[in-house]
C-alpha atoms as an extended CHARMM CRD file, in Angstrom:
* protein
*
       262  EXT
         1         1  UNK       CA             79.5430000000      108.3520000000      108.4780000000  PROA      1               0.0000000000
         2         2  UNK       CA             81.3430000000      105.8130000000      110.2320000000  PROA      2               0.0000000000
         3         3  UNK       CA             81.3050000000      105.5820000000      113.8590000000  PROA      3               0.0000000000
         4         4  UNK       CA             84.1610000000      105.1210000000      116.8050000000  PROA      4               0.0000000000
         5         5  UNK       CA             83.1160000000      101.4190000000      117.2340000000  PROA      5               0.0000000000
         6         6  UNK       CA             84.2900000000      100.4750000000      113.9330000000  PROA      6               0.0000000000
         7         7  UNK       CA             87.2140000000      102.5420000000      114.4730000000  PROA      7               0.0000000000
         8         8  UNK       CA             87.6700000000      100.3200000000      117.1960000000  PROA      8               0.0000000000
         9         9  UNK       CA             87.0090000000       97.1470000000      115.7580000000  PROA      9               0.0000000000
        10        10  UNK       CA             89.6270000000       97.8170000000      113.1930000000  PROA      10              0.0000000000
        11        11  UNK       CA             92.3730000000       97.9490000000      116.4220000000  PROA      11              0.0000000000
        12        12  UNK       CA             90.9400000000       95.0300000000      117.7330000000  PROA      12              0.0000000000
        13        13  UNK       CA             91.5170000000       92.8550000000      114.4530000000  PROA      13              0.0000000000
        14        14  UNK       CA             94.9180000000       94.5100000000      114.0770000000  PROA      14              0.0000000000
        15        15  UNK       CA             96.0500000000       93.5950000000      117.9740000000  PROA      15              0.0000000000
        16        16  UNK       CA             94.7310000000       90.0350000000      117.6160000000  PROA      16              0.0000000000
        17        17  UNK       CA             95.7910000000       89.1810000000      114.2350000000  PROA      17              0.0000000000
        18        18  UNK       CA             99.1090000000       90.6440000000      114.6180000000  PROA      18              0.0000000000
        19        19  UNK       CA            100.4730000000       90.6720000000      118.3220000000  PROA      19              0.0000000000
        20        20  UNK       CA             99.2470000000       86.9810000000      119.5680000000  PROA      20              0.0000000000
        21        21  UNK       CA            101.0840000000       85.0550000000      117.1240000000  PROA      21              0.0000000000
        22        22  UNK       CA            103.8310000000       87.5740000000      118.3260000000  PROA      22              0.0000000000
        23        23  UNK       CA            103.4520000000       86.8570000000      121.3810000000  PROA      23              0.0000000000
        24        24  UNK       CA            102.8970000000       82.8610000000      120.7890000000  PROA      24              0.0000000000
        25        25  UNK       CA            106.6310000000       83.3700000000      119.8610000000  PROA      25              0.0000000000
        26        26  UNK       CA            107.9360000000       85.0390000000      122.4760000000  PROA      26              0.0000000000
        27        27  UNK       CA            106.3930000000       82.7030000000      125.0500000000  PROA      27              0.0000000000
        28        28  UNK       CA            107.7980000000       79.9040000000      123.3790000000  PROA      28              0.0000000000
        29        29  UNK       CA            111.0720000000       81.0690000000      123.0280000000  PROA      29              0.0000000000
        30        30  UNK       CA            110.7880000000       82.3610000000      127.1680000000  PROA      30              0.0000000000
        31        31  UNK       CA            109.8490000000       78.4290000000      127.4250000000  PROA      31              0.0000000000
        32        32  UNK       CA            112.7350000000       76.6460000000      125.9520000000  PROA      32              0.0000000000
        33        33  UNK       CA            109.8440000000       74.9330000000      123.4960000000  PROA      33              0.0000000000
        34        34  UNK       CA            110.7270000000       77.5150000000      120.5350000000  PROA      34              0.0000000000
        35        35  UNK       CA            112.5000000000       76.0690000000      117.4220000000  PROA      35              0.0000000000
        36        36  UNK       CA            113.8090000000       79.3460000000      115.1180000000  PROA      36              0.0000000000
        37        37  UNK       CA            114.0080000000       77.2330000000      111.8250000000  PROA      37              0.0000000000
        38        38  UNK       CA            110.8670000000       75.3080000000      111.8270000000  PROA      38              0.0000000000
        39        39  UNK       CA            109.1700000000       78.6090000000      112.7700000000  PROA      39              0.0000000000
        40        40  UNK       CA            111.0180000000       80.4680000000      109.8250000000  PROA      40              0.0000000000
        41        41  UNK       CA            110.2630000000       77.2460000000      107.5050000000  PROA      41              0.0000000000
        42        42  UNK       CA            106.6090000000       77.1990000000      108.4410000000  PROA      42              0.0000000000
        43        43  UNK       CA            106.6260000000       81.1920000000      106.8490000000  PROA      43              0.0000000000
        44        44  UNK       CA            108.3670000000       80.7230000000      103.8310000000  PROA      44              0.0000000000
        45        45  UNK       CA            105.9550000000       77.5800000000      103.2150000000  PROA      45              0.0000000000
        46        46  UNK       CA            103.1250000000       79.5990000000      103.8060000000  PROA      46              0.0000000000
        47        47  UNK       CA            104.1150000000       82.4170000000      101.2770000000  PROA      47              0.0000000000
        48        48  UNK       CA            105.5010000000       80.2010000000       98.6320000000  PROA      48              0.0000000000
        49        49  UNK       CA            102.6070000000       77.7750000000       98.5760000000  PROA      49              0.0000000000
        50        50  UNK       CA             99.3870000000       79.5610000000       99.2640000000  PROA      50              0.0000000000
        51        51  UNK       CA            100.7060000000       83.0050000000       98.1840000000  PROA      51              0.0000000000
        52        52  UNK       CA            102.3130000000       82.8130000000       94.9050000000  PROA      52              0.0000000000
        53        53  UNK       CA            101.6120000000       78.9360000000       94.0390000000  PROA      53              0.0000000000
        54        54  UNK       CA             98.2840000000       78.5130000000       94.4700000000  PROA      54              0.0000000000
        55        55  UNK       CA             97.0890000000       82.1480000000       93.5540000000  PROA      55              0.0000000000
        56        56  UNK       CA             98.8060000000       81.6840000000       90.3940000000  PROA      56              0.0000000000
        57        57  UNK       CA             96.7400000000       78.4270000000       90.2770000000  PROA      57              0.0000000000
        58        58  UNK       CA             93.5690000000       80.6860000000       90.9670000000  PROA      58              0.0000000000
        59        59  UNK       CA             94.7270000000       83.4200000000       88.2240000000  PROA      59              0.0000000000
        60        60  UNK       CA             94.4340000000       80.0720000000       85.6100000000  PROA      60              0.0000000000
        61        61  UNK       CA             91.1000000000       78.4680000000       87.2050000000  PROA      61              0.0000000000
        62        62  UNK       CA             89.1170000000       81.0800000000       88.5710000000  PROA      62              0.0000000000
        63        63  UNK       CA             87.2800000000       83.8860000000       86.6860000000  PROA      63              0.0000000000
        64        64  UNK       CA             88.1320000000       87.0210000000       88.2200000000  PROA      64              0.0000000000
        65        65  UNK       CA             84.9170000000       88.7330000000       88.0460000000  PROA      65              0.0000000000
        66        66  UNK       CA             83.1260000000       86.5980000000       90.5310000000  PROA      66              0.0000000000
        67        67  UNK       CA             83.4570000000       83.2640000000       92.7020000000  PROA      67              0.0000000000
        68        68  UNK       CA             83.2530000000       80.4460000000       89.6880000000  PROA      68              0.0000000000
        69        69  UNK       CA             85.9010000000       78.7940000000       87.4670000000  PROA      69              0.0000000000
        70        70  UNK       CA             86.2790000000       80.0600000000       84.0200000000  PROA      70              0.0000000000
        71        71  UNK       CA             84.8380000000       77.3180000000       82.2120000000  PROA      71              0.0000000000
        72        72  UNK       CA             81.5880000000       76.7920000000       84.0850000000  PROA      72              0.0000000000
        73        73  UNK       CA             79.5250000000       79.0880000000       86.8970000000  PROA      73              0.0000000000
        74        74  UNK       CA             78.1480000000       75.6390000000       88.5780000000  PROA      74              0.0000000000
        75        75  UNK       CA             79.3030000000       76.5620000000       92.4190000000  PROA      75              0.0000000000
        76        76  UNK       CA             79.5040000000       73.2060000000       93.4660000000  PROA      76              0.0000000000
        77        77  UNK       CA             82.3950000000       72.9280000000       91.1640000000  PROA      77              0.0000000000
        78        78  UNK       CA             83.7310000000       76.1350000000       92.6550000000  PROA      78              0.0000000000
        79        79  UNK       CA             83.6500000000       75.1670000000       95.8430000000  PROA      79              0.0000000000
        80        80  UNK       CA             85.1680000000       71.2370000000       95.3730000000  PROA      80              0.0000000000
        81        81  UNK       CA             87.9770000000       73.1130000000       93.8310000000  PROA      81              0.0000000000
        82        82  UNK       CA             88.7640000000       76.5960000000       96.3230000000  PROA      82              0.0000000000
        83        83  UNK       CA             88.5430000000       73.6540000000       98.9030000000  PROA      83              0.0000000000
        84        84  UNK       CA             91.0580000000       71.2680000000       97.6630000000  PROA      84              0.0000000000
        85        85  UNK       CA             92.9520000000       73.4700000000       96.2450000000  PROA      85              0.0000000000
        86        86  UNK       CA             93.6210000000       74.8230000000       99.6120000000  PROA      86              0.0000000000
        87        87  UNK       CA             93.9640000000       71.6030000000      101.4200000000  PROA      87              0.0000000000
        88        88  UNK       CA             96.4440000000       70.5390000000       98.6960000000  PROA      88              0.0000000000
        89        89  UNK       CA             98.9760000000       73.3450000000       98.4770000000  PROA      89              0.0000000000
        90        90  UNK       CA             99.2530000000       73.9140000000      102.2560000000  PROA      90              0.0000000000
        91        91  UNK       CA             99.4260000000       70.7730000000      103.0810000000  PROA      91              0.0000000000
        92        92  UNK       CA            101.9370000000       69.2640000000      100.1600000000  PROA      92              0.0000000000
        93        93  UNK       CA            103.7290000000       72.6280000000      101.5050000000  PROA      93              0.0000000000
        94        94  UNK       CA            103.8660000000       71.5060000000      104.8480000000  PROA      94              0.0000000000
        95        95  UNK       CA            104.8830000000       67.8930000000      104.1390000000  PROA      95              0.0000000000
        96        96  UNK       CA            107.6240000000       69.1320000000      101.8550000000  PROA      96              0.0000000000
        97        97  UNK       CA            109.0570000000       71.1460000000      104.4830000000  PROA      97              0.0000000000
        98        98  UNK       CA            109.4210000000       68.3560000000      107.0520000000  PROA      98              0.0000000000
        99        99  UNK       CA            110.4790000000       66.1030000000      104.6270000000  PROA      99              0.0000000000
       100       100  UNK       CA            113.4030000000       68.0730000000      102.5240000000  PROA      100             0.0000000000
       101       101  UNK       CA            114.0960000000       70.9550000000      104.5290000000  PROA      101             0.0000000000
       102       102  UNK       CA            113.6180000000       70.1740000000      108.5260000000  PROA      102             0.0000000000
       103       103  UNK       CA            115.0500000000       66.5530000000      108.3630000000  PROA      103             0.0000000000
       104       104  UNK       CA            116.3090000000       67.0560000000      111.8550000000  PROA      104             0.0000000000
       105       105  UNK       CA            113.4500000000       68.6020000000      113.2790000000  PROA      105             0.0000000000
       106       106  UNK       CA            110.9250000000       65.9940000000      113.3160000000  PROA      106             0.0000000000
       107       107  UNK       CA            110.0690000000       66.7170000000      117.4910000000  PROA      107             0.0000000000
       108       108  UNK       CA            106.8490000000       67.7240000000      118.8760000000  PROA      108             0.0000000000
       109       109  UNK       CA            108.3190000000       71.2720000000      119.4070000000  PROA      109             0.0000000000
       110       110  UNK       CA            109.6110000000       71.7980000000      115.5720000000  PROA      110             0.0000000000
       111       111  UNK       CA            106.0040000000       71.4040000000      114.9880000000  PROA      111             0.0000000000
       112       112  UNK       CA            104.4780000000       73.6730000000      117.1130000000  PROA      112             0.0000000000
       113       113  UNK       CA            106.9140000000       76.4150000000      115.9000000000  PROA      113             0.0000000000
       114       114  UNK       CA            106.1190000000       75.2180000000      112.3430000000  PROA      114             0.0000000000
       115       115  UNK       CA            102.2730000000       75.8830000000      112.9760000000  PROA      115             0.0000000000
       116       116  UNK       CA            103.1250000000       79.1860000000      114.4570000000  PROA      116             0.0000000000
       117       117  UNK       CA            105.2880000000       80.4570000000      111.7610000000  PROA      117             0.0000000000
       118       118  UNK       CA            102.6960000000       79.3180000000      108.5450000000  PROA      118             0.0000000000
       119       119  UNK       CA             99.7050000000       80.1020000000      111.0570000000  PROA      119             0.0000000000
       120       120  UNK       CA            100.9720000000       84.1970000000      112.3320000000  PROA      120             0.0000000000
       121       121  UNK       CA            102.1660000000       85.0590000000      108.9380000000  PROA      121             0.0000000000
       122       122  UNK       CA             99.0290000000       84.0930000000      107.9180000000  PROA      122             0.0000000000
       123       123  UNK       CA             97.5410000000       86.2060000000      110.4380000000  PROA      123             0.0000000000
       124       124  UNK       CA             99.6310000000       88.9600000000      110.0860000000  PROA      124             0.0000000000
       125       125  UNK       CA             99.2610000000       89.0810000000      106.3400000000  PROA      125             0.0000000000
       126       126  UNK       CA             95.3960000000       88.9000000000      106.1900000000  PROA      126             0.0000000000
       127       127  UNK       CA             94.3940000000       89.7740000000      109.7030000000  PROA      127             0.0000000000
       128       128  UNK       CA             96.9150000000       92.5800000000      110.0410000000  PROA      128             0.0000000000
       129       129  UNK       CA             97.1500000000       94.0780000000      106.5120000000  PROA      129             0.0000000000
       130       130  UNK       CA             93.2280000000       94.3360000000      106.0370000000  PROA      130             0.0000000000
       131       131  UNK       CA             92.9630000000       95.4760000000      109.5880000000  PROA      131             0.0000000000
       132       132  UNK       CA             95.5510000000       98.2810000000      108.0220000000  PROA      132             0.0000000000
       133       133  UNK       CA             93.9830000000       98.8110000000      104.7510000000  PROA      133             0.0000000000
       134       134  UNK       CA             90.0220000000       99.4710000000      106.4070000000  PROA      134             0.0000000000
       135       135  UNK       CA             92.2260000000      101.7990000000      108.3910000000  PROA      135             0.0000000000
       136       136  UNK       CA             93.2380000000      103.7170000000      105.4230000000  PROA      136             0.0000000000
       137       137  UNK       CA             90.2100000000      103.3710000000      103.6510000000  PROA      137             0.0000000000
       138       138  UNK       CA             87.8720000000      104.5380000000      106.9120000000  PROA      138             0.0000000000
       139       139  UNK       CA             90.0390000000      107.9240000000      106.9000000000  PROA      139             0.0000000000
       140       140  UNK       CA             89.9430000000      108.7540000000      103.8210000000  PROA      140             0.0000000000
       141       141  UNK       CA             86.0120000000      108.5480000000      103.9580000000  PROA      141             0.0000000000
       142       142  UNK       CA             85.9290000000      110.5320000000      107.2530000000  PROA      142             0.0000000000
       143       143  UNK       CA             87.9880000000      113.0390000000      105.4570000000  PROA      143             0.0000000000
       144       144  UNK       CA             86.4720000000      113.3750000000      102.2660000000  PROA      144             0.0000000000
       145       145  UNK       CA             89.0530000000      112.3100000000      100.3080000000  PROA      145             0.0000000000
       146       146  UNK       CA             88.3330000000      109.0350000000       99.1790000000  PROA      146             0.0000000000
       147       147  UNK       CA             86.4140000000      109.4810000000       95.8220000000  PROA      147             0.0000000000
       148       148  UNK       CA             89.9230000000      111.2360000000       94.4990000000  PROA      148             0.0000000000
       149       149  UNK       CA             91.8810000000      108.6730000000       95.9660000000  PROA      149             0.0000000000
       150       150  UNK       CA             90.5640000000      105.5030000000       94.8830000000  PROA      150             0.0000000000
       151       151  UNK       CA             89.2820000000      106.7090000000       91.7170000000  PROA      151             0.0000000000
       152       152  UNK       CA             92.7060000000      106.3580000000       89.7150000000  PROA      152             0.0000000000
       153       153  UNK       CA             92.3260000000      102.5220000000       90.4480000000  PROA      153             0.0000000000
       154       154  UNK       CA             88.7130000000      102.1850000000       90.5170000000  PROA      154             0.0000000000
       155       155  UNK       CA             85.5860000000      102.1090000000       88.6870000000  PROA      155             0.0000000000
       156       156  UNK       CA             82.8580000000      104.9760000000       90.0780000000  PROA      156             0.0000000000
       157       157  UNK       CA             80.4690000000      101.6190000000       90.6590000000  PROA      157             0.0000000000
       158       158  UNK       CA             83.6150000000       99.6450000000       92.1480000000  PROA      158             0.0000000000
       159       159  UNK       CA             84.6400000000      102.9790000000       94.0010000000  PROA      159             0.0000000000
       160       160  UNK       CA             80.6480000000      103.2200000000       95.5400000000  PROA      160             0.0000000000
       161       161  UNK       CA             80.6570000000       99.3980000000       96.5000000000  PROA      161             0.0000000000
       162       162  UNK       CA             83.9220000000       99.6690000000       98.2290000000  PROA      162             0.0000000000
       163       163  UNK       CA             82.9690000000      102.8900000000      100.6610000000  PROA      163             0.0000000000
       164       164  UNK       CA             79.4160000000      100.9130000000      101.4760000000  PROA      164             0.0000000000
       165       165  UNK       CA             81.5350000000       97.6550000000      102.5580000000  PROA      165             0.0000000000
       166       166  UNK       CA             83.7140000000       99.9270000000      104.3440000000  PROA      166             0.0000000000
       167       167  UNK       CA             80.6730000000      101.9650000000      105.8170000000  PROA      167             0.0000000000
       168       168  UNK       CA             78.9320000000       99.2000000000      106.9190000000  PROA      168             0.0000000000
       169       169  UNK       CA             81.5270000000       96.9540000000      108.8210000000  PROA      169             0.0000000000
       170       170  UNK       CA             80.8400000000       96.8510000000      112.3420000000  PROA      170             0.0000000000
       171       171  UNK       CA             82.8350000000       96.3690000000      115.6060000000  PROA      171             0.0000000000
       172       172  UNK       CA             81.7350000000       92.8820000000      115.6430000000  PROA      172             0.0000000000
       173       173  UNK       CA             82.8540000000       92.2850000000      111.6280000000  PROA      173             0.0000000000
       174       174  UNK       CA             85.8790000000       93.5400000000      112.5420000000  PROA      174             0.0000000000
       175       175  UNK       CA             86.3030000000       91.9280000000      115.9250000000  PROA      175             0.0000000000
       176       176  UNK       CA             85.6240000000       88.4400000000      114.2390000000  PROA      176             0.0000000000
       177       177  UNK       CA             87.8850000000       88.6680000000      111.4220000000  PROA      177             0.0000000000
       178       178  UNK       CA             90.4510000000       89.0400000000      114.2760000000  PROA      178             0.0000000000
       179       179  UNK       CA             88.9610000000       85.3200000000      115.8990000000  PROA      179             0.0000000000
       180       180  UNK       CA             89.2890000000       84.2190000000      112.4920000000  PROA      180             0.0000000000
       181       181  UNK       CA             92.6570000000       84.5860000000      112.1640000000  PROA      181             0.0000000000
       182       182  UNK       CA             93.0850000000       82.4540000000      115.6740000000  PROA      182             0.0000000000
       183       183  UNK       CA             90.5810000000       79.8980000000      114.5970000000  PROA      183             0.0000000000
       184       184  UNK       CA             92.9750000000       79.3150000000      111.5460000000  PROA      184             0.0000000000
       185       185  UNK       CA             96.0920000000       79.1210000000      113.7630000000  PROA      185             0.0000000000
       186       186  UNK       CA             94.7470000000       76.7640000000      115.9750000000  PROA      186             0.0000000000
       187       187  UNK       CA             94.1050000000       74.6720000000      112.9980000000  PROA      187             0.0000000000
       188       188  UNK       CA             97.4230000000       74.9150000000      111.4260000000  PROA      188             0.0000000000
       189       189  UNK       CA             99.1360000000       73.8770000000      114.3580000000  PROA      189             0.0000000000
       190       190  UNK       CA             97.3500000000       71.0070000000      114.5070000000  PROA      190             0.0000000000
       191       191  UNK       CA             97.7370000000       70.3060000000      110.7720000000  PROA      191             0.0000000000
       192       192  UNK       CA            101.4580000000       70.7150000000      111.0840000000  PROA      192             0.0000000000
       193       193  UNK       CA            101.7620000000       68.4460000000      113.9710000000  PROA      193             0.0000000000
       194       194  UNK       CA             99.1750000000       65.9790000000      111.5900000000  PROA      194             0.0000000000
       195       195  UNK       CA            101.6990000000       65.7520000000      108.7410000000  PROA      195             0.0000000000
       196       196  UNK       CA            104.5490000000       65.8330000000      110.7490000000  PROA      196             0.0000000000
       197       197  UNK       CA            103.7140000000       62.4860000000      112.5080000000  PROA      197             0.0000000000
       198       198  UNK       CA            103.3080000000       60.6300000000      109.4010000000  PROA      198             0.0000000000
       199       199  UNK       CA            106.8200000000       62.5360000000      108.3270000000  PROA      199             0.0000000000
       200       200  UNK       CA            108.2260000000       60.3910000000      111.4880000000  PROA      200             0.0000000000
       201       201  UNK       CA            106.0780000000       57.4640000000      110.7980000000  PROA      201             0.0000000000
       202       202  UNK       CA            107.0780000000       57.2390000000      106.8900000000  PROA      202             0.0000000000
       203       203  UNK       CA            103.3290000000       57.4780000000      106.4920000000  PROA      203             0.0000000000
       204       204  UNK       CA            101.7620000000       59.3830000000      103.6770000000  PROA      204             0.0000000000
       205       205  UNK       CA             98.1900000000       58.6670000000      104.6370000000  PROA      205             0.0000000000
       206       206  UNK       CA             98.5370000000       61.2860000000      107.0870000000  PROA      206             0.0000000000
       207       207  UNK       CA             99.1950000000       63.8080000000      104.7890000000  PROA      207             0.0000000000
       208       208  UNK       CA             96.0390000000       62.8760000000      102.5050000000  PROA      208             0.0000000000
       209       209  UNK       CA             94.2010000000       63.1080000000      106.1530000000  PROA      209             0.0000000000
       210       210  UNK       CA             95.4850000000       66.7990000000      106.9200000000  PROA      210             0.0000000000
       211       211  UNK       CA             94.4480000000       67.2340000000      103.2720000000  PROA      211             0.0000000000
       212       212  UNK       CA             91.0650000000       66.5600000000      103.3840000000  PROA      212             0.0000000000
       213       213  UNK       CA             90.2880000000       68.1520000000      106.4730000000  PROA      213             0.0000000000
       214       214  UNK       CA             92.0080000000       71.3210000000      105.6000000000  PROA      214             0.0000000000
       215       215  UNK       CA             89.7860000000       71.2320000000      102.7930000000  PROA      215             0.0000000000
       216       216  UNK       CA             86.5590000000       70.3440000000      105.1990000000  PROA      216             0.0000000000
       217       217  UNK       CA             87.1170000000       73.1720000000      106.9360000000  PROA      217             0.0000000000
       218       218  UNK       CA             87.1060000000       75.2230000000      104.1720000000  PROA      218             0.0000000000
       219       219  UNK       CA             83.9560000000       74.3910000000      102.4110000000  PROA      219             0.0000000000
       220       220  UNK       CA             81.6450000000       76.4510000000      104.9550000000  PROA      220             0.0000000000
       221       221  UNK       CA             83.9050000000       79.8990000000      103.6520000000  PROA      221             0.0000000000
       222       222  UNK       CA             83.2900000000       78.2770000000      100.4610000000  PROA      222             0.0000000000
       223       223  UNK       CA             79.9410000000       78.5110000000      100.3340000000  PROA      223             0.0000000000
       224       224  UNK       CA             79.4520000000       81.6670000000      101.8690000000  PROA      224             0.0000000000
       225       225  UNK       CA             81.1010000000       82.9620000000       98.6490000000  PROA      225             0.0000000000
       226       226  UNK       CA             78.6220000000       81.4600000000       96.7810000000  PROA      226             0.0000000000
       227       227  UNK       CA             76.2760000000       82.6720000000       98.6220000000  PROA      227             0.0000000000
       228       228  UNK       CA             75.1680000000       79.2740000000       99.3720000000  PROA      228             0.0000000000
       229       229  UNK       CA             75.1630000000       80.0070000000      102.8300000000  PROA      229             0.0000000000
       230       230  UNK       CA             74.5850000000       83.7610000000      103.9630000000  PROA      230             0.0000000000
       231       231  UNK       CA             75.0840000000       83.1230000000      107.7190000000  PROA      231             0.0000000000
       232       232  UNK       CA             78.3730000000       84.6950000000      108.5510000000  PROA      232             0.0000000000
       233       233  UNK       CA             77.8120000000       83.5410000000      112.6730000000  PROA      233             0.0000000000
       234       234  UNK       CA             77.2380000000       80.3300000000      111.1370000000  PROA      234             0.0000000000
       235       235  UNK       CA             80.4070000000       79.6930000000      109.3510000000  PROA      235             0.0000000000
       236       236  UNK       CA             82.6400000000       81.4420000000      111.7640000000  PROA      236             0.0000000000
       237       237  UNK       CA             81.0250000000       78.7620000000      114.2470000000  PROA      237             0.0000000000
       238       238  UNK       CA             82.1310000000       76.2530000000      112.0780000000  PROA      238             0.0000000000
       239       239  UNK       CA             85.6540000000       77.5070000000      112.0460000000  PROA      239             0.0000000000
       240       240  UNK       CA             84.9370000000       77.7250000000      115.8060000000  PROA      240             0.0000000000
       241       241  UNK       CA             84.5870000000       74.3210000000      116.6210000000  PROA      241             0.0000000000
       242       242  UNK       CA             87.4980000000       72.8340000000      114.4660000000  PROA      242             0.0000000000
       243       243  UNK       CA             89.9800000000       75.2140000000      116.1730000000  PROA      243             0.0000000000
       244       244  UNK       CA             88.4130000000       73.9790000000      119.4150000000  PROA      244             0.0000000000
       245       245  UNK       CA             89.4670000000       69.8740000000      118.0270000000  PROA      245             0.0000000000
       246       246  UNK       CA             92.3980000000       71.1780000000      116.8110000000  PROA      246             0.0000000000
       247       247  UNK       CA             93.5810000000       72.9440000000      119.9820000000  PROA      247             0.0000000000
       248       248  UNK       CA             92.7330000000       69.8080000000      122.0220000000  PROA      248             0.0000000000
       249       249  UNK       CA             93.9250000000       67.2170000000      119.1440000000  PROA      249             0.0000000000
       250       250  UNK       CA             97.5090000000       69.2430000000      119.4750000000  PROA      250             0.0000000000
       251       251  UNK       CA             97.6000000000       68.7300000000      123.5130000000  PROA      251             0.0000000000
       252       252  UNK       CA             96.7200000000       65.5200000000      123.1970000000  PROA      252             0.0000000000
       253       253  UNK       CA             98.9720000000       64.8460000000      120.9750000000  PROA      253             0.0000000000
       254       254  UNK       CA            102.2460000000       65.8980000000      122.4110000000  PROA      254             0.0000000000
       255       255  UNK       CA            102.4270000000       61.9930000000      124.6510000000  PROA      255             0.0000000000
       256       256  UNK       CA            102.5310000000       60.2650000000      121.2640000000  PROA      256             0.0000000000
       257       257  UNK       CA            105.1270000000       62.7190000000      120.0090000000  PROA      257             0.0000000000
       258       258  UNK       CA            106.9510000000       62.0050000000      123.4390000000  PROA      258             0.0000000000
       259       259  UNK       CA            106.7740000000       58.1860000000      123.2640000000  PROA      259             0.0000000000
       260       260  UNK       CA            108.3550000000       57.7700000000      120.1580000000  PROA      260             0.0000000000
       261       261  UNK       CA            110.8520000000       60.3080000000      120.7200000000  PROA      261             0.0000000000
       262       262  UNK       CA            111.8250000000       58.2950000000      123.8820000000  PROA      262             0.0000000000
């Protein structure tokens, strides 16, 4: 059976992962600091680009039975490409939506509000909807109903694997997914603010720079997939400390933004 502390957990991912980047927006617009279009451009980037472009990229590369490419099962070539093919997508994404679509919103501000918007829907969409989905999934266990459920879509072994991953997710599984989902928004902030100053500067070198970091900060998730790494403290630490950079990178970047502007 599953008890109230997972129950629990679940809320807690859902309230984090869905209501702070919520509320990131309504403090910002309270503020004067919120820019609508850059925070609306920053979503639609997100969706187009990692959504539907790069997980039709995955449907091509990747074999869908397990974490490898099609053509090979080596995981150091899984993880050099899940990594960059991250890094790439976002942040071409991002670059491409300074450079065509927000040509007048090159400020400090625009990029805040672009790192919200591609950083909460994020959030919202993984953070939010799984919190949702356990949610389902935990009460149809508790009441019995899941085998006849989930067995129109499932295998009986697929069916068994999901309930035990289900079963066995604690308060603090669920509680750090929600952290995740900040860790990640801290970053994209920063990442958006990254590209957008070499958008101002006519620099592309900055956008190679948010690449490759992007896809740094990826290779720790990476390998846990592979099972190269079974630690999941250890890679959420990981993801802990670059949100930490990124969150002090971002404030510390806001006088160069301000300099220039003047």
């Amino acid at each position: 059976m599953i008890v109230a502390g997972s129950m629990a957990g679940i809320i807690v991912q859902f309230i984090i992962s869905v209501f702070i980047p919520i509320g990131l927006v309504i403090y910002g617009r309270r503020k004067g600091w919120l820019s609508w279009k850059p925070l609306g451009i920053g979503i639609l980037i997100f969706i187009l680009f990692s959504q539907i472009l790069e997980k039709l990229l995955h449907v091509a590369v990747l074999d869908p039975t397990g974490p490898s490419l099609k053509w090979t099962d080596n995981p150091f070539l899984f993880v050099v490409y899940a990594t960059l093919a991250a890094g790439i997508f976002e942040e071409m994404g991002r670059y491409l939506g300074f450079r065509w679509l927000l040509k007048r919103h090159h400020d400090y501000q625009d990029g805040l509000s672009f790192g919200i918007g591609h950083g909460g829907i994020e959030a919202i969409l993984i953070g939010g909807i799984g919190a949702v989905n356990a949610w389902i999934l935990t009460n149809l266990i508790q009441s019995g109903a899941f085998e006849q459920v989930i067995a129109a879509s499932l295998s009986a072994d697929q069916a068994a694997l999901l309930k035990q991953q289900v079963q066995q997710t604690t308060f603090a599984m669920y509680m750090l997914g929600g952290f995740e989902r900040l860790f990640a928004l801290s970053f994209h902030i920063a990442m958006s603010l990254l590209v957008l100053f070499g958008v101002r500067r006519r620099q592309f070198r900055y956008v190679i720079y948010a690449i490759l970091l992007h896809a740094l900060m990826d290779v720790a998730p990476a390998l846990y997939q592979v099972k190269a790494v079974t630690n999941i403290w250890l890679v959420e630490g990981v993801a802990f400390i670059f949100a930490i950079i990124a969150l002090i990178w971002t404030r510390r970047v806001k006088t160069q933004f301000v300099k220039e502007q003047g």
